[in-house]
NUKOL-897715 format. One record per atom (N, C-alpha, C): residue in one letter; z, y negated, x. Coordinates in steps of 0.001 Angstrom, whole numbers, plus 524288, in hexadecimal, padded with zeros to 5 digits. Layout:
BEGIN
AZYX
...
This chain:
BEGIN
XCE9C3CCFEB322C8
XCE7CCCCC6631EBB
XCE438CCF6031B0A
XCE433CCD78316B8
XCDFAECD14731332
XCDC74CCED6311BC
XCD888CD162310AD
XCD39DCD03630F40
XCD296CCC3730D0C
XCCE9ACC75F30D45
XCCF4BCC38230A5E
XCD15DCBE96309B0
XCD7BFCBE2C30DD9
XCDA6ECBC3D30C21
XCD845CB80D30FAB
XCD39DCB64031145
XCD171CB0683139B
XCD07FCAC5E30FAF
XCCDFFCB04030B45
XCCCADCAEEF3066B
XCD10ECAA70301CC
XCD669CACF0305C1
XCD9E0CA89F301F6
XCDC81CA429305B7
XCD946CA43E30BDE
XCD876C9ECF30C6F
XCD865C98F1309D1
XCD86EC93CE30C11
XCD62CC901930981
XCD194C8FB530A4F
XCCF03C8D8F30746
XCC90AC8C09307E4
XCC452C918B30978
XCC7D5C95F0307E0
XCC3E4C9AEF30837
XCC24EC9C4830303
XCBCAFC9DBE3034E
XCBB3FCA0FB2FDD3
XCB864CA45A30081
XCBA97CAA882FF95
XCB5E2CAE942FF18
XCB382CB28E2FBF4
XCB0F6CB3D52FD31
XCADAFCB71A2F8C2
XCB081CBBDC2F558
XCB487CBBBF2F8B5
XCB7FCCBEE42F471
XCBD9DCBEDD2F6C7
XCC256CBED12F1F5
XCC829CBCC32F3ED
XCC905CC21B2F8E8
XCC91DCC6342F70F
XCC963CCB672FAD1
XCC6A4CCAD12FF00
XCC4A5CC7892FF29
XCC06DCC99E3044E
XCC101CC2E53081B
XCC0E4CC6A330CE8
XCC04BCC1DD311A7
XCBB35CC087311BE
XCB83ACBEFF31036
XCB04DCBE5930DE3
XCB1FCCB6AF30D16
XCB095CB2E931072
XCB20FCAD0A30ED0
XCADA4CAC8330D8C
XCADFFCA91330896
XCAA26CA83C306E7
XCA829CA10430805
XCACAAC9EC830875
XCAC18C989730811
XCB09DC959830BE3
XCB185C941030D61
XCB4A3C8FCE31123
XCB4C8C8965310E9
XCB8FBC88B030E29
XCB9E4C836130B49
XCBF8BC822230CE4
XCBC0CC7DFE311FF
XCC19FC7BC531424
XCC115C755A31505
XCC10BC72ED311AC
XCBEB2C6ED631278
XCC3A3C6A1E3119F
XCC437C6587313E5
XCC711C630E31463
XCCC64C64E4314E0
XCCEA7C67C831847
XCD4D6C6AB2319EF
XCD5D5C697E31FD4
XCD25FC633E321FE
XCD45EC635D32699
XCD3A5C685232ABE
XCD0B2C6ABF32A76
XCCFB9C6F2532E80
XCCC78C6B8E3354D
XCCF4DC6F22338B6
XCCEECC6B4633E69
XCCD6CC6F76340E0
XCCA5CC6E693458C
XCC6D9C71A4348A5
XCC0AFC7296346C7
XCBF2CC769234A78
XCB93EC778034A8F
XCB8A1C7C8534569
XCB3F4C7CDF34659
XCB185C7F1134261
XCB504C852A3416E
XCB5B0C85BE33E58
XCB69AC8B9333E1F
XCB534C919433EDB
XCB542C92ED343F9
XCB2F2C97DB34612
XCB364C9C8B34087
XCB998C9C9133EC1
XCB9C5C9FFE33CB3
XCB714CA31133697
XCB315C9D20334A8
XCAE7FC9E7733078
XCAAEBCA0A1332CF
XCAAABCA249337F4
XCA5BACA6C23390F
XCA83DCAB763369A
XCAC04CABF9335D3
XCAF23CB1E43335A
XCACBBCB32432E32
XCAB60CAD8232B77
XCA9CACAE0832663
XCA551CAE3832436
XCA16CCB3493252C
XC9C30CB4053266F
XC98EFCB227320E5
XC9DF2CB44431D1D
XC98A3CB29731736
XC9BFECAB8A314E9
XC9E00CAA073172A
XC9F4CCA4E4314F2
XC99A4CA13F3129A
XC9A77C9F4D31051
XC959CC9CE630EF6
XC971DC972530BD8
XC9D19C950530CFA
XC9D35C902430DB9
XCA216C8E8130FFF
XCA106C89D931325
XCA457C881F3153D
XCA5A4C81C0315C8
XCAA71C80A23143E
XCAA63C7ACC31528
XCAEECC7946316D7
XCB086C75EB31ADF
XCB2F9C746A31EDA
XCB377C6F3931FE0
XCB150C6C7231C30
XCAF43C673D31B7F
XCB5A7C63C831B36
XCB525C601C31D52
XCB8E7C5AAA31D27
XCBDBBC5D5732027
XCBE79C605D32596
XCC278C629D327F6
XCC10DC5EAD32CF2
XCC443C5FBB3309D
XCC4D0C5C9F336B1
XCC144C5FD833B42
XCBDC5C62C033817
XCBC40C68E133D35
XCB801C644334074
XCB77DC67963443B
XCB3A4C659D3494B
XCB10AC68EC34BEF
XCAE11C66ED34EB1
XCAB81C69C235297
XCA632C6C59350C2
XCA3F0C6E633554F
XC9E9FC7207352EA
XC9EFFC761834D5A
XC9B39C759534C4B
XC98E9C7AB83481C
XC97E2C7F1E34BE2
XC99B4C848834A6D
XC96F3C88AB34BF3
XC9159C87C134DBB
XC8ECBC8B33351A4
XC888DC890935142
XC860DC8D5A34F2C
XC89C2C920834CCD
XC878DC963834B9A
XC8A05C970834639
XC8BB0C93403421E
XC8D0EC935A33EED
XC8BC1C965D33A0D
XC85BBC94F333A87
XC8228C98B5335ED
XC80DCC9D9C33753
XC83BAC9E7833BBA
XC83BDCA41433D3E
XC874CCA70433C24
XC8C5DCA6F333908
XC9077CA9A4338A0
XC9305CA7B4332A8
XC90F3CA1CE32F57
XC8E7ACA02B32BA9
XC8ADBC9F9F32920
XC897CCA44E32833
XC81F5CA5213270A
XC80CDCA4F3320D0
XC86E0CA4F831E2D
XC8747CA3B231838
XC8863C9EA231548
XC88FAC9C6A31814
XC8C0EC961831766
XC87CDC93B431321
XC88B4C91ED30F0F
XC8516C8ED830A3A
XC88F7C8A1A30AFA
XC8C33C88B730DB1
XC8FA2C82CD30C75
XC9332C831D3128C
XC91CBC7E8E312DC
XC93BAC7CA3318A1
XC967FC7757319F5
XC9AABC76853183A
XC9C9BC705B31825
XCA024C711F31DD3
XC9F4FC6C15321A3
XCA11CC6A9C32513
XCA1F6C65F732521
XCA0CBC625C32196
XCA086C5D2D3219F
XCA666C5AF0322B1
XCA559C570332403
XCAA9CC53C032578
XCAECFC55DF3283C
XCAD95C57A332E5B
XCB14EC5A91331FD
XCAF63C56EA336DA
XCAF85C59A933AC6
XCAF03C56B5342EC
XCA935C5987343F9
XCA8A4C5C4A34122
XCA421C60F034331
XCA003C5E033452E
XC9F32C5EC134D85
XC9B99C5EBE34E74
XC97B3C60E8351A9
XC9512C5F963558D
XC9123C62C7357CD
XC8BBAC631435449
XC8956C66B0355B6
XC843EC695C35027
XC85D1C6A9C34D21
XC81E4C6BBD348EB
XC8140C6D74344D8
XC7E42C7235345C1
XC8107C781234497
XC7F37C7AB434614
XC7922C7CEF343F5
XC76E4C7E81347AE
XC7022C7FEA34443
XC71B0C84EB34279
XC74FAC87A734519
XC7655C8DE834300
XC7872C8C6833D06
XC77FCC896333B7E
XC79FEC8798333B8
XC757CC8A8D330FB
XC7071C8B2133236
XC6BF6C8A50331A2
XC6BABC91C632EF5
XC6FB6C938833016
XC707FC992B330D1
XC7313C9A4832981
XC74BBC9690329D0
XC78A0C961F3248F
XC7506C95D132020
XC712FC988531EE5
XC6B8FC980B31C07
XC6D0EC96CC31684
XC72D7C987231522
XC7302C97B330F1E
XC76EDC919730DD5
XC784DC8FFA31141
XC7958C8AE231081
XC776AC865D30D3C
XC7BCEC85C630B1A
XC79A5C811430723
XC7CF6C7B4B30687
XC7FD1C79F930A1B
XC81B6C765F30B18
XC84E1C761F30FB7
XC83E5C7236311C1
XC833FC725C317FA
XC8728C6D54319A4
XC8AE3C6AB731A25
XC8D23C6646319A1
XC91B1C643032121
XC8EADC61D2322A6
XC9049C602432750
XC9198C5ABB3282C
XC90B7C57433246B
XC91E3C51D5325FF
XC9855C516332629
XC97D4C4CB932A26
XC9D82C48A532A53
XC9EC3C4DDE32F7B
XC9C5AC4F933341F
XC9D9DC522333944
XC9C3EC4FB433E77
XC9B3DC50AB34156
XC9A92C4DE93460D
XC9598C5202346F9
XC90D0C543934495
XC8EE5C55D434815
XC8AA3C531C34AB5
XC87BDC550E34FB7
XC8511C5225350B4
XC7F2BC571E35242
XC7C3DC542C355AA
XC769EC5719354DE
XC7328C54CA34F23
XC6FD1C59B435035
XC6C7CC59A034E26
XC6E8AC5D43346F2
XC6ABEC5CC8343A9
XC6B61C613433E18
XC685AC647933F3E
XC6AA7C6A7634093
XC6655C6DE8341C5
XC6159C6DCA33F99
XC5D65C6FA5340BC
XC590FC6E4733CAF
XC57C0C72C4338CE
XC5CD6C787933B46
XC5B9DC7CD53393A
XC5F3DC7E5F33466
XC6284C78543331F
XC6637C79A832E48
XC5FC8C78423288C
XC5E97C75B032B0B
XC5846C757B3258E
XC56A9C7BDA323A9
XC57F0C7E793262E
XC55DCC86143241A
XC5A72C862E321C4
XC5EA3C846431FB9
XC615BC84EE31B4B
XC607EC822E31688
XC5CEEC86E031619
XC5A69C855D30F46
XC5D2BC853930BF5
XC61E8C874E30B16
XC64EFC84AF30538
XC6A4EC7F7A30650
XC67DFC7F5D309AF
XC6C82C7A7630C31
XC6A94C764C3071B
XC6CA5C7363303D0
XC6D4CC6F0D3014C
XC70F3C6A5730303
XC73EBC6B9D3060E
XC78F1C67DD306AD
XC78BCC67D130C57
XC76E1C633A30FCD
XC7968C6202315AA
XC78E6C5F81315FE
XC7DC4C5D64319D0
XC8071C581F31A90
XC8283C57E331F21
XC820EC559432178
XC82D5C5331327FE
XC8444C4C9D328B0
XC856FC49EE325BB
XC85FEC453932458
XC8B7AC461D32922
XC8ACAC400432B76
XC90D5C3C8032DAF
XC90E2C417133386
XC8D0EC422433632
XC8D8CC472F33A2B
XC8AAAC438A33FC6
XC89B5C4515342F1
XC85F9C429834A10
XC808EC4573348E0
XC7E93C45EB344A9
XC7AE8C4AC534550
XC7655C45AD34713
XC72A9C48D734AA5
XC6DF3C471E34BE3
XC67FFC48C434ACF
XC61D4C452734A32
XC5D49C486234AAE
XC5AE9C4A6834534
XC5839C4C13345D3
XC542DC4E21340EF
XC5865C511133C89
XC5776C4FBE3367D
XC5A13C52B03338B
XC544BC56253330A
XC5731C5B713327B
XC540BC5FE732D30
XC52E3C5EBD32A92
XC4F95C60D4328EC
XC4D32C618E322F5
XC4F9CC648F31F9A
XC545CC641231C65
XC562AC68C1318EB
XC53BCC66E531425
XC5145C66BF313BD
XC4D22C674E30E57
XC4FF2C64723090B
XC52B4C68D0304DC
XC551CC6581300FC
XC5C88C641F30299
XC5D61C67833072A
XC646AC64893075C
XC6425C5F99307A8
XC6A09C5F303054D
XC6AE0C5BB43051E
XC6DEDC57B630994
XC6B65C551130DC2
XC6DECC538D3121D
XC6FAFC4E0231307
XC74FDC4D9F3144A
XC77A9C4B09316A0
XC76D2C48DF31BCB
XC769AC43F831C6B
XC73DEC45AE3237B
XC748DC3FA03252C
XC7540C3B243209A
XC751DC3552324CF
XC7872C3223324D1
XC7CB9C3467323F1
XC82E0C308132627
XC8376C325732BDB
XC83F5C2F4D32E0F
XC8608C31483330C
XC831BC34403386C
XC7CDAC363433602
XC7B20C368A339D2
XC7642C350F33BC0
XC767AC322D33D8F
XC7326C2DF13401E
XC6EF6C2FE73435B
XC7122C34BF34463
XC6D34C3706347E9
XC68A8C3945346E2
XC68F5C3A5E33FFF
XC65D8C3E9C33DB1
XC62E6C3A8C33B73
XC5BCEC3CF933BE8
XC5728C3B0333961
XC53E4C3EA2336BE
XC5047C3E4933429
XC4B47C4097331BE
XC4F73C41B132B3C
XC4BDAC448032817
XC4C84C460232314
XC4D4FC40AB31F61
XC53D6C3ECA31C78
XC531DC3A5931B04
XC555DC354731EE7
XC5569C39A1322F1
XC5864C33643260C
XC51DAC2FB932960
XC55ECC2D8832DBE
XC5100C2A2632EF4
XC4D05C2E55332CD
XC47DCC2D2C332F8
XC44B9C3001335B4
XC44FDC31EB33AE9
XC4613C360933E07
XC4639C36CB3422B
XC4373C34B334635
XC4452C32AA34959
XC4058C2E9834D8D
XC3D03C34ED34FC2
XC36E4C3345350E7
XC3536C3595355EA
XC370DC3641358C3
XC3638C3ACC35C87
XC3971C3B3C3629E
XC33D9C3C19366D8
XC2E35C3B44364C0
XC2922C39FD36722
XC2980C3498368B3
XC2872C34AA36E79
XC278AC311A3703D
XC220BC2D133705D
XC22E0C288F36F0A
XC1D97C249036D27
XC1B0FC243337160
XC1707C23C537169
XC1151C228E37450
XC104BC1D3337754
XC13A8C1AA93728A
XC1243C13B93753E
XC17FFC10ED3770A
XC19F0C0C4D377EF
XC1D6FC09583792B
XC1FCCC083F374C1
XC23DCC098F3741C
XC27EEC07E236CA8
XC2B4AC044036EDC
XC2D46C034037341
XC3124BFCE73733B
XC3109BFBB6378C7
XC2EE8BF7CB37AF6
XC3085BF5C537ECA
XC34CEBF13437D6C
XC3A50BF1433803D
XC3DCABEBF038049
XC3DE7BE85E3847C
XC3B30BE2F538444
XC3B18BE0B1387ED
XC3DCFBDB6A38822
XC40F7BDCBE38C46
XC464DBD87738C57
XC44DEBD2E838F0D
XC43F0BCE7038B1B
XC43DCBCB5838CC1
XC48C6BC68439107
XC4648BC85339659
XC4814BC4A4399BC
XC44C8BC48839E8E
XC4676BC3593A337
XC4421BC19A3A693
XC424EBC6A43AA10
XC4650BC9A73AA9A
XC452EBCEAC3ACA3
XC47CCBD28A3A9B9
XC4349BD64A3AA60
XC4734BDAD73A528
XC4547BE05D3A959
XC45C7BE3C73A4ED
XC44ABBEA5A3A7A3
XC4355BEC1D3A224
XC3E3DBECC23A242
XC3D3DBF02E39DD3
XC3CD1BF55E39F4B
XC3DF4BF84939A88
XC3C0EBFDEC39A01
XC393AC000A3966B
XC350DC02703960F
XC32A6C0414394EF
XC319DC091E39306
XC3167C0B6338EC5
XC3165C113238EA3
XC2D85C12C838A41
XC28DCC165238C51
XC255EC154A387E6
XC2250C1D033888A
XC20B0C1E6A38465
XC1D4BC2317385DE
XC16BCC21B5386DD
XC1575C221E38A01
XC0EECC20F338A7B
XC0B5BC235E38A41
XC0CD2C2A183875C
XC0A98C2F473866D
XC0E09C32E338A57
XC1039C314A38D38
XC1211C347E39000
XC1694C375238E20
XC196DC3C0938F8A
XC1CDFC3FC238E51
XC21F6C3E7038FC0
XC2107C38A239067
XC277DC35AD39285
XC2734C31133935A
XC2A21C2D603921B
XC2BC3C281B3909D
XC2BDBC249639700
XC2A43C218C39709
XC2868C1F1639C32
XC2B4DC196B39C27
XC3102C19313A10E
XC3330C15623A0FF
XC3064C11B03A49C
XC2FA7C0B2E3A21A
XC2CE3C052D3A8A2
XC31C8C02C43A6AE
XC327DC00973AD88
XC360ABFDB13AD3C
XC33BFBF84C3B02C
XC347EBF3303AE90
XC31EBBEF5B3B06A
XC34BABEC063B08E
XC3562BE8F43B47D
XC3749BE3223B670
XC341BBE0FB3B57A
XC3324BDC023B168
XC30ABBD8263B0B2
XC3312BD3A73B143
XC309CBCE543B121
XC3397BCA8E3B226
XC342DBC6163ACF2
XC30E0BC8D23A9E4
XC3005BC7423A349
XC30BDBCDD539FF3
XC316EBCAE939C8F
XC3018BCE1C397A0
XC2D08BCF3C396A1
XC29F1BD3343976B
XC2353BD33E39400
XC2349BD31138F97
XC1DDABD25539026
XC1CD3BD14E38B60
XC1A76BD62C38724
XC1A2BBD794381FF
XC1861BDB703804A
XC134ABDDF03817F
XC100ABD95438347
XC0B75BDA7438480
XC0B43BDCD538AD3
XC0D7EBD8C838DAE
XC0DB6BDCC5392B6
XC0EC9BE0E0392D5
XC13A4BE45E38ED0
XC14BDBE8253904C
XC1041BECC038D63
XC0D24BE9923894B
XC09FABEE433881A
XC05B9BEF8B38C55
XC037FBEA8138FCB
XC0020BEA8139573
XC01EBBEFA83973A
XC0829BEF04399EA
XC0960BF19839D3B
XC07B1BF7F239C35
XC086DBF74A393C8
XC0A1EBFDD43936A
XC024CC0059392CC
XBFF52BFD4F39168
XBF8BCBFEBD391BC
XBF8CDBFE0D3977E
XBF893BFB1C39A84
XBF931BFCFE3A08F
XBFA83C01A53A349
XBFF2AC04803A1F2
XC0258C08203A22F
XBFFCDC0CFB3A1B2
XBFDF0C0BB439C16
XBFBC1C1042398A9
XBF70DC128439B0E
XBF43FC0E3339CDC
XBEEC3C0F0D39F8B
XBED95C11DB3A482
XBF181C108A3A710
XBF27EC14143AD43
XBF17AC19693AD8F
């Protein structure tokens, strides 16, 4: 074969017709099936790639930005792709559009794709992703169709995961005999289950007796 001749591929552009050097990878909507493609680690200076609206599946490389360390454009959107999102992306320093929605992934958004400072464009929309978004500063992010899991930035506020000091819900089932449970922090370094047979319902006030009683011991 001679030199080059990858270059008159479909969906190849490289940096020069003579030369095997890929510069870009544009394969986007051609029905392509299977997992990710091993064989773009071959293509050390590529620096875009899009793959977007094909049938592919399965994991991302987890060492992706390791053998893609030029990538400025990254479309995956609208394929099976799931598992993580790899943090090794984070490697890809000159990246500037980043595009993952409409995949199955799930986890967390690394927190180490935010050190890609010229990122403007990411999108994770219609994905299982879960937990704290990043801070990417001015990109532009995609992030609340579909995942329910993800809080902080403009979505809704991330709950505390500190445990409260005082009693936040007792449910007390009115009938003749019940079984309450109880689960409360009282300073202590762990949540303290009572279980009680009563023959009424208490009342709100009894149960605060019980819990200054308690407290006092």
């Amino acid at each position: 074969m001679t030199e080059g001749f990858i270059c008159n591929f479909l969906g190849i552009e490289c940096w020069h017709l003579h030369e095997s050097k890929v510069l870009n990878i544009k394969l986007s909507d051609l029905g392509l099936k299977g997992q990710f493609p091993q064989g773009v680690a071959n293509c050390t200076s590529l620096t875009g790639l899009d793959l977007s609206r094909n049938k592919l599946n399965g994991p991302l490389p987890t060492d992706i930005g390791r053998f893609l360390p030029f990538l400025t454009y990254l479309d995956l959107s609208s394929n099976s792709f799931s598992g993580s999102i790899p943090a090794n992306l984070s490697n890809c320093t000159y990246m500037n559009v980043l595009m993952l929605d409409n995949n199955k992934f799930t986890g967390k958004i690394p927190p180490q794709l935010s050190q890609l400072s010229r990122l403007t464009r990411f999108t994770v929309a219609n994905n299982l992703l879960s937990g704290q978004v990043p801070d990417f500063g001015n990109a532009t992010v995609f992030i609340t169709t579909n995942n329910t899991g993800l809080c902080g930035g403009m979505l809704t506020p991330c709950r505390s995961s500190q445990v409260k000091t005082s009693i936040g819900l007792v449910k007390v089932l009115k009938s003749h005999s019940v079984v309450i449970t109880a689960a409360a922090g009282f300073g202590f370094a762990f949540p303290l289950s009572f279980c009680f047979f009563l023959p009424r319902a208490p009342s709100v006030r009894s149960l605060w007796v019980f819990y200054r009683r308690f407290k006092l011991r």
